[in-house]
C-alpha positions in Angstrom: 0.0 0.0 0.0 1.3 3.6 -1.0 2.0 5.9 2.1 2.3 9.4 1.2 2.5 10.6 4.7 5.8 8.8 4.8 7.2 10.8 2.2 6.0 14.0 3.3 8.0 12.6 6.3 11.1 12.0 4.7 11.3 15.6 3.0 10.7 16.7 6.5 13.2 14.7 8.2 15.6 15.8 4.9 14.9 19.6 5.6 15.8 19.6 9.6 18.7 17.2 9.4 19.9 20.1 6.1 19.0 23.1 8.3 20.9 21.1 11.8 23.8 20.8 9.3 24.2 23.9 7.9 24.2 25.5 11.0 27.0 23.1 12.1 29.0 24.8 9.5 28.1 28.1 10.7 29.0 27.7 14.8 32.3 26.0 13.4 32.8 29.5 11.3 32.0 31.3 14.4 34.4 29.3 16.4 37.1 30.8 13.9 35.8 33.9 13.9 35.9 34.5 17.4 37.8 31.9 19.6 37.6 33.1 23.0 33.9 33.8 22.3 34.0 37.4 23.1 30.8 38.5 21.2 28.5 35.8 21.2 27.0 35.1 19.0 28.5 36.5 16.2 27.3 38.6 13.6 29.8 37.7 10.8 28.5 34.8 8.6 24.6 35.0 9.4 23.6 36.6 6.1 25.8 34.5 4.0 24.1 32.2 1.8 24.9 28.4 2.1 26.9 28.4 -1.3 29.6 31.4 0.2 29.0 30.2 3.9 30.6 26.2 3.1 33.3 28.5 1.2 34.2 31.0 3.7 34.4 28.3 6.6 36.6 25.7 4.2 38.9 28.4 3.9 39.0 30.0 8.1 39.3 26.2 8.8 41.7 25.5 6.7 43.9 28.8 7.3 43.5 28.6 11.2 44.5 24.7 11.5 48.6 25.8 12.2 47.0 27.9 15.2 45.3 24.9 16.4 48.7 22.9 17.7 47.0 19.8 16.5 49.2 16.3 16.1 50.7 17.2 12.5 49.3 14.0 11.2 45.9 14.7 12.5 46.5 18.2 10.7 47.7 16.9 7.4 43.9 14.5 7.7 41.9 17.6 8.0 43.5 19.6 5.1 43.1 15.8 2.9 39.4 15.4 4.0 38.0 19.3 4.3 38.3 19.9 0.6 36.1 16.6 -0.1 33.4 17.3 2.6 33.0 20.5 1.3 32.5 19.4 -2.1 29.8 16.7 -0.9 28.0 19.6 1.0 27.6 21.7 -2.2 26.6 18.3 -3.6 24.2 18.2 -0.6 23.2 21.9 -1.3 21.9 21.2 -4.8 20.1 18.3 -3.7 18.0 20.3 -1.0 17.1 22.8 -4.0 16.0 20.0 -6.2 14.2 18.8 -3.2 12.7 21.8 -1.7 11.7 23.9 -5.1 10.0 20.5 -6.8 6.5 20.1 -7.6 4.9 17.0 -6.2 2.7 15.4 -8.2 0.1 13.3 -6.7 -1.7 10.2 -9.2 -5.0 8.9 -8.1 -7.4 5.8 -8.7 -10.8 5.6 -7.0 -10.0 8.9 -4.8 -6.8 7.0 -3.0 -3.3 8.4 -4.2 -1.5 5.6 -5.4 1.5 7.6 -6.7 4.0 10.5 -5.9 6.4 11.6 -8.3 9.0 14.6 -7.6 9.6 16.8 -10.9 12.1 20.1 -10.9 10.4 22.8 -12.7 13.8 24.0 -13.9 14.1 23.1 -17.6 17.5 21.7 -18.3 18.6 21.0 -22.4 21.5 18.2 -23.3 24.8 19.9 -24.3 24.7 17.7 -27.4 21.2 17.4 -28.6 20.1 20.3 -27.1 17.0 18.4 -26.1 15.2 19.0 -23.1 16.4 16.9 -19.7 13.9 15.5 -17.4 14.8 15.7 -13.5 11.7 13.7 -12.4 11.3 10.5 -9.9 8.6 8.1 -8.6 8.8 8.1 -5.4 8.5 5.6 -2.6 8.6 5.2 0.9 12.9 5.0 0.4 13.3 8.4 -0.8 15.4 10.6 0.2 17.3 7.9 2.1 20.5 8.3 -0.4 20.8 11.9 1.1 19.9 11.8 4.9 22.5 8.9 4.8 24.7 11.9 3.0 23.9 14.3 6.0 24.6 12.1 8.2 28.4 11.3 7.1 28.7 15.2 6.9 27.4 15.8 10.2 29.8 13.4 11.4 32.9 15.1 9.5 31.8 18.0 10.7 31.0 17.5 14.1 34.4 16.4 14.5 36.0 19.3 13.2 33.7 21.6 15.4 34.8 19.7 18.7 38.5 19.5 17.5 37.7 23.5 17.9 36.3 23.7 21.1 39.0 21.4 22.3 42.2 23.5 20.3 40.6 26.7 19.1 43.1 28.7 17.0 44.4 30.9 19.4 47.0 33.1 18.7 
């Protein structure tokens, strides 16, 4: 039997665990922004939208790191893996605005929904043919599970690096 409400769910559970995430990023820019938490919270980094903000906090991290007197293996990790991460949130990123600015499409029989499908409004044309390209998807009570599984190894990564702060902020 098709359960919509368990969709809905899943977008739901998609958009917190994103929003939870994103603002991981942000207390970790913060955290390089102000160390010794002297203005909490912050005012740098609120308006900045998710594309700059991932940008911006890749390169604090990555340029406070020395001031962090972290084991220089445990260093040389973070500068490997941050790049990566980073790239798999802007991954992420797109995601959410496929996600978020779709139109759901529900398909009936006898006045029961026995179908969802996702489909992006935003026309998209092959490079070769020049024909149009199609971003739609039936949907079932598994989707979304590809990217909260996503969010959930960047929360990790992240996490990390946000208590790696609080333990050896980059003090000067």
């Amino acid at each position: 039997m098709f359960d919509e409400a368990k969709i809905y769910q899943h977008i739901g559970e998609f958009v917190v665990s994103y929003q939870w995430l994103e603002d991981r990023i942000r207390q970790i820019g913060w955290v390089l922004q102000d160390p010794r938490r002297q203005n909490w919270p912050p005012k740098g980094l609120r308006t900045h939208r998710t594309e700059a903000l991932i940008d911006e906090v890749e390169n604090l991290f990555l340029e406070a790191l020395p001031r962090c007197r972290l084991e220089p293996k445990l260093e040389a990790d973070y500068r490997a893996q941050l790049p990566e991460y980073a790239k798999r949130f802007h991954d992420l990123r797109r995601a959410r605005n496929r996600i978020l600015h779709s139109a759901y499409i529900a398909f009936k029989a006898g006045h029961e929904i026995i179908g969802l499908m996702r489909s992006n409004p935003k026309l998209a044309f092959d490079s070769e043919n020049r024909q149009p390209l199609y971003d739609e998807e039936m949907l079932t009570d598994k989707a979304f599970d590809r990217e909260l599984i996503e969010i959930g190894q960047l929360a990790e990564f992240f996490n990390r690096c946000y208590v790696q702060l609080i333990q050896r902020p980059p003090l000067d």
